[in-house]
MIKE-9088 format. One record per residue (C-alpha): residue in three letters; chain; z, x, y; residue number from 0. Coordinates in steps of 0.5 Angstrom, whole numbers, plus 500, padded with zeros to 3 digits. Example, Ala and Ser with C-alpha at 12.3 -4.5 7.8 and 13.67 -1.06 7.14 Angstrom:
# residues 2
{seza 'ALA', 'A', {516, 525, 491}, 0} {seza 'SER', 'A', {514, 527, 498}, 1} 
//
This chain:
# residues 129
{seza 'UNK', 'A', {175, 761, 166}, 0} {seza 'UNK', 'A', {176, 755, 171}, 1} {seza 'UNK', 'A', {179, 749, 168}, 2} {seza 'UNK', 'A', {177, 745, 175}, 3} {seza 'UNK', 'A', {185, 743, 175}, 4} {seza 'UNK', 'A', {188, 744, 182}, 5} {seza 'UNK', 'A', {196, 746, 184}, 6} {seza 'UNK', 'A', {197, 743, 191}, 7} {seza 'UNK', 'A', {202, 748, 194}, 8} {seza 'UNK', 'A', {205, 745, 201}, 9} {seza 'UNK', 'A', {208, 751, 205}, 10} {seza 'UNK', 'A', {203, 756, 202}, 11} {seza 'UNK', 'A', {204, 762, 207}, 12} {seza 'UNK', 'A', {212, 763, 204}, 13} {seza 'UNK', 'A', {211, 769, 200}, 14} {seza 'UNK', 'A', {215, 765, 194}, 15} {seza 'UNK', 'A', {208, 761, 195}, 16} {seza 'UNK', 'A', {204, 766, 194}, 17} {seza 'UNK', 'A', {208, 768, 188}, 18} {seza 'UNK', 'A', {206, 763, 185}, 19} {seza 'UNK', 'A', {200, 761, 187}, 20} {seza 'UNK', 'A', {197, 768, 184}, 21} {seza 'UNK', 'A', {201, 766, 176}, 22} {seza 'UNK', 'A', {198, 758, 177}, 23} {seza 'UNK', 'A', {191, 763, 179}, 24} {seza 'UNK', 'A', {192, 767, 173}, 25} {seza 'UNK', 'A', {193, 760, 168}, 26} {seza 'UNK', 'A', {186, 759, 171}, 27} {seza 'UNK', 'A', {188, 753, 176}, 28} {seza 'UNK', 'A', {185, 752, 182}, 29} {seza 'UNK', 'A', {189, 753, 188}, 30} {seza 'UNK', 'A', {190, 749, 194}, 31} {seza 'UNK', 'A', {194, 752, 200}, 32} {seza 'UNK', 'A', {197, 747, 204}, 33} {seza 'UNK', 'A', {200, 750, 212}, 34} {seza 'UNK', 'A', {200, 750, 218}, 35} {seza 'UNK', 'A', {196, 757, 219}, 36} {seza 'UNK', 'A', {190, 757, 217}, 37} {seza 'UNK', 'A', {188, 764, 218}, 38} {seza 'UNK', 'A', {193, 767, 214}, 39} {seza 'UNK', 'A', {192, 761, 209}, 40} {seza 'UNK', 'A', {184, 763, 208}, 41} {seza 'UNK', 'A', {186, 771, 207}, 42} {seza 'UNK', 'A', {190, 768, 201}, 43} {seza 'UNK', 'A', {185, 763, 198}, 44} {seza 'UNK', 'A', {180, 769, 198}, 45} {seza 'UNK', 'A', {185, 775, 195}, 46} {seza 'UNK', 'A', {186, 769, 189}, 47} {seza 'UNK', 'A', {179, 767, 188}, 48} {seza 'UNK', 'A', {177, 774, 188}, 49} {seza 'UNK', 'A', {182, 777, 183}, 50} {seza 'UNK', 'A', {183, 770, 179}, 51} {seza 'UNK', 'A', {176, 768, 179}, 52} {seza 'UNK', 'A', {179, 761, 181}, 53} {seza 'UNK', 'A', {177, 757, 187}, 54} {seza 'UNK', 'A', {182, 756, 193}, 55} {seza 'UNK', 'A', {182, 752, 198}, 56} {seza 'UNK', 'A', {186, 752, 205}, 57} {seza 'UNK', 'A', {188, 746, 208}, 58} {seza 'UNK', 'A', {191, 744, 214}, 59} {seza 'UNK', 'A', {198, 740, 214}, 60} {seza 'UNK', 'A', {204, 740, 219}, 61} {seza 'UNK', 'A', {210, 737, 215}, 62} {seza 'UNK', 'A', {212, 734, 221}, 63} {seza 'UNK', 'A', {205, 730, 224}, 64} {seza 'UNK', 'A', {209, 725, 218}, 65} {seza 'UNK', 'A', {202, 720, 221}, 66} {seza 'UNK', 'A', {197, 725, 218}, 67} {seza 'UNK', 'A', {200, 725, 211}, 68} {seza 'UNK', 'A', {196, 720, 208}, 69} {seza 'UNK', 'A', {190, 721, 211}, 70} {seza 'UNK', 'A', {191, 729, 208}, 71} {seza 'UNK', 'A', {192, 726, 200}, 72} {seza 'UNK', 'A', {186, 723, 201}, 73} {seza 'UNK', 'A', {182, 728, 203}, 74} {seza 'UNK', 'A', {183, 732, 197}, 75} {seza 'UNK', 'A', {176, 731, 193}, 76} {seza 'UNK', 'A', {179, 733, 187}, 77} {seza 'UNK', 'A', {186, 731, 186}, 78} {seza 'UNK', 'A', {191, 736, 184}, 79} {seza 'UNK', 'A', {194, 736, 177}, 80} {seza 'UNK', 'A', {201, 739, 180}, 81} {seza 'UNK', 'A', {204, 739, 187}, 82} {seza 'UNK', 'A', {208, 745, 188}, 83} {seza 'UNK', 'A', {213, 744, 196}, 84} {seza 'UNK', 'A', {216, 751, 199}, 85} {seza 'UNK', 'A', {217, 747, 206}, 86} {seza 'UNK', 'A', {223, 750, 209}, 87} {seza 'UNK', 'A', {227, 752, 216}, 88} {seza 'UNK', 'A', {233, 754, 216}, 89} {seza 'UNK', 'A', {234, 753, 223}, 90} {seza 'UNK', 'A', {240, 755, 227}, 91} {seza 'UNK', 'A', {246, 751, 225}, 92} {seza 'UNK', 'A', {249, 753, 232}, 93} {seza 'UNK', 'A', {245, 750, 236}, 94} {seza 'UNK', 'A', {243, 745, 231}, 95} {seza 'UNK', 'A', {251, 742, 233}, 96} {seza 'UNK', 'A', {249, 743, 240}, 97} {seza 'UNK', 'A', {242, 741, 241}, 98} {seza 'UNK', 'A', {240, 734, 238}, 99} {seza 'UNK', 'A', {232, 737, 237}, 100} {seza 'UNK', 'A', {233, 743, 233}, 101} {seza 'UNK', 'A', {237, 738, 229}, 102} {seza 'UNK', 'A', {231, 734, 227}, 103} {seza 'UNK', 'A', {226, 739, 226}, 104} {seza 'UNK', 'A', {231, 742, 221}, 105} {seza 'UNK', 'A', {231, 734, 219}, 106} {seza 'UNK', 'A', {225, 732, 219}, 107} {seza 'UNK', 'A', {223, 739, 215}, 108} {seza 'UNK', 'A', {226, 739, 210}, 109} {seza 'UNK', 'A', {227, 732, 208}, 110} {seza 'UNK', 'A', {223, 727, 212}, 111} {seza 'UNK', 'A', {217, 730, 212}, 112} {seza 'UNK', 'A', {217, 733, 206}, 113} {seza 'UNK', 'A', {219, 726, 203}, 114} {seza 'UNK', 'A', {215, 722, 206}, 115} {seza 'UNK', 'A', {209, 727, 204}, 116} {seza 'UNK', 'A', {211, 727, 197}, 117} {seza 'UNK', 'A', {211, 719, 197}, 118} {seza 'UNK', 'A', {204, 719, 197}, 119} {seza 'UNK', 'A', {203, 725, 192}, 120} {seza 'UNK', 'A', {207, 722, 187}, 121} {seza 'UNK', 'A', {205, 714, 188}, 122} {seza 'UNK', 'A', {198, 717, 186}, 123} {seza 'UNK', 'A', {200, 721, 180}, 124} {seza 'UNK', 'A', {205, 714, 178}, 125} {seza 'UNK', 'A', {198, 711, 178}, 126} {seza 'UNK', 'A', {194, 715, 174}, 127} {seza 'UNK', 'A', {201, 716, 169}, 128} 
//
């Protein structure tokens, strides 16, 4: 049975993403996938629709594009009811020590974007309290 609520899952291609994306499916939500590779995002939609009998949608983000953050919430037709972020690199902590660009990708991943992004989910969940 679809309840129409969404999950929105940033970082959707991680294998703990899929996880849970498929025990939110099996509650009944719909599922949004939020990354970069819309291919393998788009064969994970349809794995869960097909199984759960729920509807997936890909969507295309890239955390570290901090402009477009705004412009990917609102367009979001139906707001999610939950957002879930598996967003991460690791890096390398040696040449992060060396190179001032892999130390702001580690950053910008890992805290700044996902921050920035989570900002805007959060002030329209604050809105609707």
């Amino acid at each position: 049975m679809n309840n129409k609520e969404y999950v929105l899952i940033i970082g959707a291609n991680s294998d703990i993403a899929k996880a849970i994306a498929r025990e939110y499916a099996k509650e009944g939500y719909n599922i949004y996938l939020a990354g970069r590779d819309i291919a393998e995002l788009s064969l994970s939609a349809k794995d869960l629709e097909f199984r759960y009998n729920i509807v997936a949608k890909e969507l295309f983000l890239d955390v570290l594009d901090f402009n477009s953050h705004s412009n990917f919430y609102k367009n979001i037709d139906i707001k999610p009811k939950g957002t879930i972020s598996l967003v991460g690199y690791l890096g390398e902590q040696s040449i992060a020590q060396k190179e001032q660009d892999e130390s702001l990708r580690i950053l910008n991943t890992n805290f700044i974007g996902i921050v920035n992004l989570l900002n805007i989910v959060a002030n329209d969940y604050e809105s609707k309290k």
